[in-house]
N, C-alpha and C positions, 0 to 999 in steps of 0.2 A: 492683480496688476503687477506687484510687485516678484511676483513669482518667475517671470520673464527673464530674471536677475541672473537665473540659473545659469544662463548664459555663460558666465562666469565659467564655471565645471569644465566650459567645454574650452574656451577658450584657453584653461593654463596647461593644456595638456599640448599643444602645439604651439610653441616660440612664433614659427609663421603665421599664424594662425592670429595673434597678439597683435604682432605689426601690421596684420593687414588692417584691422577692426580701427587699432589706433590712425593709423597713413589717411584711411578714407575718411575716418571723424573727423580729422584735423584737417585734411588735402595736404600735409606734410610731411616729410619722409621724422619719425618723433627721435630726441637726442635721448642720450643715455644721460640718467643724472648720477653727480657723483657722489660717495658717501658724505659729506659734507655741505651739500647743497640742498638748499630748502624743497618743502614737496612741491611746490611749483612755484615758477619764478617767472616774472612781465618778459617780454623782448627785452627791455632794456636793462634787464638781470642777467641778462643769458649771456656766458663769456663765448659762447661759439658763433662764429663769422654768419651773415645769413648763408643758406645754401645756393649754388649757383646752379640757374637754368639748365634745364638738359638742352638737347639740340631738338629735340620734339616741342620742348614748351616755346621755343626759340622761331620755330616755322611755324606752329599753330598762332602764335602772337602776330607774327608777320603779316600772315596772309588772313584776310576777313574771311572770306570763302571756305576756307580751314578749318578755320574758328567754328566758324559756325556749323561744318558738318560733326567738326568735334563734339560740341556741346549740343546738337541735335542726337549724338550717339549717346552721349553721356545720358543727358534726360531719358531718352529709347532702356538704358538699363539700368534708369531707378537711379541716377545720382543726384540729380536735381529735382528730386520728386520732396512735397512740401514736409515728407516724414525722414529723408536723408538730412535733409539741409536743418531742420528741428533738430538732429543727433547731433551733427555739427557743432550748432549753436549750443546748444545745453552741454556739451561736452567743456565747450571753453569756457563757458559759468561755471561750468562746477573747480574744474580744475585752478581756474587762475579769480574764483568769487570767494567761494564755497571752503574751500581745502585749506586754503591759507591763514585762514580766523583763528585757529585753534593755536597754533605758533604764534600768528602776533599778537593775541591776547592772553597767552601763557601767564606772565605774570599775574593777570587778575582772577585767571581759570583757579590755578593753581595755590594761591595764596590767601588772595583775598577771599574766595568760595571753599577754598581749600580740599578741592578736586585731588584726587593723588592720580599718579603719573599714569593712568593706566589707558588701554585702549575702549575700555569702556568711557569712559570720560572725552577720548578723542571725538569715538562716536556721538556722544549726546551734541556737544559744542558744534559739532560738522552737520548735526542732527535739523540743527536749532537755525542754521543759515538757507538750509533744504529748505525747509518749512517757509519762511521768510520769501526766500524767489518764488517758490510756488506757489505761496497764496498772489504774487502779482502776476504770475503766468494764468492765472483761473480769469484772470479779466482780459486777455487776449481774445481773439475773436476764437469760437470754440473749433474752428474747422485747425485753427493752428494750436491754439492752448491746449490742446489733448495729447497734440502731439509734442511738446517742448516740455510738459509733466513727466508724462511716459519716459522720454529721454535723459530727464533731469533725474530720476529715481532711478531709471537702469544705470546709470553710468555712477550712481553714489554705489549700490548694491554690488555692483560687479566692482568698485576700488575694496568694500567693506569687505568682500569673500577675499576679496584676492589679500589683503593684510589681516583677514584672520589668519589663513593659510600660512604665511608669513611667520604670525607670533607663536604659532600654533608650532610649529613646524619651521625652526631657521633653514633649511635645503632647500625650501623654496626660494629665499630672498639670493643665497649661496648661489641657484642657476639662474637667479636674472639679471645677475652682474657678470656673472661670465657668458650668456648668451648676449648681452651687448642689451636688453630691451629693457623701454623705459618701464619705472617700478613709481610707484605710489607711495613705496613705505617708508621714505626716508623723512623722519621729521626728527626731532626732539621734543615734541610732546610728552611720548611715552615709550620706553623701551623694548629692544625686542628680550624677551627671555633667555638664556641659554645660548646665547650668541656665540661665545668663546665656544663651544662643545663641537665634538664634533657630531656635523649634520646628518641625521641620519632618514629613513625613507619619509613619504610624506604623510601629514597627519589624516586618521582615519574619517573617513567621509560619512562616518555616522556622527561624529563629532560635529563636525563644520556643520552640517544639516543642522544638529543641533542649535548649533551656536545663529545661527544664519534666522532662525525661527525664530528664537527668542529678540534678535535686533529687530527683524521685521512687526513683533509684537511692540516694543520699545519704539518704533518708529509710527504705528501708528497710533499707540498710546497717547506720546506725547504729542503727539501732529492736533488730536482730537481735544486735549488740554488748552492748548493755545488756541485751536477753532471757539471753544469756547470762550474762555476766555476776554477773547476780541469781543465778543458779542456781549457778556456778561458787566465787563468793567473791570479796571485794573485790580482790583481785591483778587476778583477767582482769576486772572493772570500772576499776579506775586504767588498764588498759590502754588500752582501748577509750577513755577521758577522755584519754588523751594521745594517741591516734590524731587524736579527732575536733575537741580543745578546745586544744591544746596543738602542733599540727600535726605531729605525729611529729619534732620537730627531736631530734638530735642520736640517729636512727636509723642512719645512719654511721659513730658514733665520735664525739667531741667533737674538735674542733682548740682544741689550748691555745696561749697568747705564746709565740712564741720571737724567736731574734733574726733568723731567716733568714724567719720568717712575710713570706709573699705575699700582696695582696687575696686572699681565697678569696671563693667563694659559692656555696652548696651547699642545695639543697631535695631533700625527700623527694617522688619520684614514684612516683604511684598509676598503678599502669597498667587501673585497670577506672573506670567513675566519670563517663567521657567528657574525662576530664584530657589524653589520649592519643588523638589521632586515628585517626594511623598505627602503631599497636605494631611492625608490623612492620619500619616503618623504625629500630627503636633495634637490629637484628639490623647495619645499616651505621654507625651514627654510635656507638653505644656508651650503654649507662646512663650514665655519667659526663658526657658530652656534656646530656643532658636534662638533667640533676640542674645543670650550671654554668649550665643557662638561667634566665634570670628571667623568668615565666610571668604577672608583673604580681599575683597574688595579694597579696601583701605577708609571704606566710608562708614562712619559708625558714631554714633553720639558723643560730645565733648566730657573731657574729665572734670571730675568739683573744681578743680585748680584751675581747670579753662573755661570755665561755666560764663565767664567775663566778655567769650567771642559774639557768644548769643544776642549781644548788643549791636554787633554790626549788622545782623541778618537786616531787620529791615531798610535799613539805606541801602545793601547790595540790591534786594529784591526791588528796589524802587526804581535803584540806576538801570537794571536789566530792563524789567519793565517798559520804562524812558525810550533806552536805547532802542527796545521792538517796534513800539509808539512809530517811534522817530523815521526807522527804517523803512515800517512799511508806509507811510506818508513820505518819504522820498523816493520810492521806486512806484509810487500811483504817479506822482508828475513827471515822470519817465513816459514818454509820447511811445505808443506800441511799435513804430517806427522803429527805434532806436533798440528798445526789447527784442526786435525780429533782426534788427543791422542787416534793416533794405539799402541803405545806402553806403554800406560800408563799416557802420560804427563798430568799434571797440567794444568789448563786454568788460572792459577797463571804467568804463559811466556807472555802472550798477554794483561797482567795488564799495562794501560796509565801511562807515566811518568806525570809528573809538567808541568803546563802552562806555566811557568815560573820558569825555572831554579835558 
């Protein structure tokens, strides 16, 4: 399903190509965001004037008769068909639902979970909001709910390639500011690498495959955590929240101060995931041996001297916990109505509250 994604590949190879796919999702001609400016932002964040009518939308408005052979043409080539207007829709959830959690709850990501900056940590948190809309899109009637899943995971896959690409490789992000077209990757979540340097060709496409598989694994990992989860009771949910948000530290055992205490450093290794190249080689070096490696992630068991933090795990895990509870019982009394914006609505209604109240 998720495979579809690839789409991506084809899309950043042609600038035109980009704006078309963005114009027809949105039915808008999309603005360029500026370095400075959040990854997406409501209308009423937007410092640019709305756009004004052509002289076409101007006479098709006019006249009924117009109109309607317009939109008889439209429909005639797939624009109005229930799998367009689904892209549409799932486009603006994700972009203005979905995308923005990660920056407004930065403080708590970051601090309190003690997430470090990286784009692996973007993805989980952005992960974690997917999961959310689409366990309420599974309850739409299934002739549309297939299709607004479908749409809601191409349009995360194709942002997630396109700011691999990005981190992977600054000359990407270098030609989407000078090609004028709107970009994804401007957050302050987590940094791009090597930004000052200078840009050079783009990153190798056995990488990104790479990288691309292993999130697709990561994403249905965790999807399949929290399905359970729901069904089991909040225990094996806090669980799955400290697997995937909390990095499984102090799965080992805690090392408490002594007086004899050595540097230690110790991370929890996933041996499925793509974390692990060679498994077979941990049969010669020892699980121990991986676990003292530092993997550059930034997530890895607390020191004796921080062994103290361990104490918050379980209230964080209860608050998150809480918050999913809470979320997905307020997007069930969201009438499917308002979910599809038959009548116009906003995907502004189905925006997450606070983690933490």
């Amino acid at each position: 399903m998720v495979a579809r994604s690839i789409l991506a590949r084809r899309l950043r190879q042609s600038g035109i190509q980009r704006v078309f796919y963005r114009a027809v999702s949105t039915s808008q001609v999309p603005q360029k965001l500026t370095e400075n400016s959040p990854t997406s932002s409501t209308p009423s964040q937007s410092p640019n004037p709305p756009p004004q009518r052509s002289w076409l939308t101007e006479k098709v408005r006019a006249s009924p008769t117009a109109k309607k052979l317009f939109l008889g043409l439209a429909t005639l080539m797939g624009y109005n068909t229930p799998k367009q207007v689904a892209a549409r829709r799932s486009l603006a959830m994700y972009e203005k639902v979905c995308v923005p959690k990660a920056d407004e709850e930065q403080e708590f990501w970051q601090q309190d979970c003690r997430l470090p900056p990286t784009f692996q940590s973007w993805f989980t948190v952005t992960n974690l909001h997917v999961w959310l809309l689409t366990v309420r899109l599974r309850n739409l009637p299934e002739s549309q709910g297939k299709y607004y899943i479908q749409s809601l995971l191409d349009h995360f896959f194709i942002d997630v390639e396109w700011r691999v690409r990005a981190v992977l490789q600054p000359s990407v992000r270098q030609r989407v500011a000078e090609a004028g077209l709107p970009s994804y990757t401007t957050t302050s979540f987590y940094t791009i690498p090597n930004n000052g340097k200078q840009p050079r060709g783009d990153a190798p496409e056995r990488l990104v495959t790479r990288q691309m598989k292993i999130f697709k694994e990561q994403w249905a990992g965790m999807g399949m955590a929290f399905d359970l989860g729901i069904v089991r009771g909040d225990a094996e949910l806090a669980a799955a929240v400290w697997r995937n948000f909390l990095g499984a530290r102090g799965a080992r055992g805690i090392v408490y101060p002594t007086s004899t205490n050595k540097p230690t450093f110790r991370r929890s290794v996933n041996l499925v995931g793509g974390e692990i190249e060679k498994i077979s080689e941990l049969d010669k070096k020892g699980l121990e041996a991986e676990e003292a490696r530092d993997d550059g992630s930034g997530v890895h068991d607390f020191s004796p001297d921080e062994a103290g933090l361990y104490v918050q795990y379980p209230e964080i895990m209860a608050d998150i916990v809480r918050y999913m509870r809470k979320e997905l019982v307020r997007l069930e009394n969201i009438p499917d109505s308002q979910i599809l914006g038959k009548n116009g609505e906003s995907v502004q209604l189905l925006q997450f509250g606070k983690i933490r109240d």
